[in-house]
Structures are given as structure tokens and as C-alpha cells.
Residue, then its C-alpha position, 0 to 999 in steps of 0.5 A: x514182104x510185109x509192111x512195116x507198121x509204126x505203133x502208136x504209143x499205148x494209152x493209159x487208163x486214167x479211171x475206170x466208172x462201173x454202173x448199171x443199166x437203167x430199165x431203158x438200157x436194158x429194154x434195148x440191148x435185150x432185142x436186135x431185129x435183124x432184117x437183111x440176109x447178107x452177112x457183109x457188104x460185098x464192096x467194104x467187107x464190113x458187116x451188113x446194118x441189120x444183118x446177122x453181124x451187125x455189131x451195133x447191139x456191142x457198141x452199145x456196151x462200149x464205154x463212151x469218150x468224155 
């Protein structure tokens, strides 16, 4: 039987900010060493730190909180 989920409330975009990536930004988005094999940690089932998955190189494009 499958649990029931309350949801919260949506959340509203109040703004929205374009802008480019400066020189630095792009220098390290543009390369992702990766220096382990595994591709989750077996316990946590997440994806491994700098492991083929890693998803570090993604949050870097998020937007931050203010």
C-alpha cells in the first residue's frame, strides 16, 4: 500500500535575474576531474564525490537563495 504524501504548498517565483558567466565561472564549470570509480555509495545511494555522477559540476548552475 503506498504512503500517503501531504504536499506542500507550490511556491511562487517572484523574480527572475539572467547574467553571464565571468572568465572564472566558466574556467570551472568547463572541467570535472573525476577520480573514483564507484558510481554510488553503496550505504547512502547517492552518487559518489568525484565519481562519474558526481552532480557537484550541476549545482554549480543552480540559482542561489538570497
Amino acid at each position: 500500500m503506498k504512503e500517503i504524501v501531504s504536499h506542500a504548498a507550490p511556491k511562487v517565483v517572484t523574480k527572475i535575474q539572467f547574467s553571464r558567466l565571468n572568465p572564472q565561472q566558466v574556467v570551472q564549470l568547463s572541467e570535472f576531474e573525476v577520480t573514483h570509480k564507484d558510481l554510488y555509495i553503496p550505504e547512502d545511494h547517492v552518487p559518489a564525490k568525484n565519481g562519474p555522477l558526481d552532480r557537484r559540476p550541476v549545482r554549480a548552475l543552480a540559482c542561489d537563495e538570497p
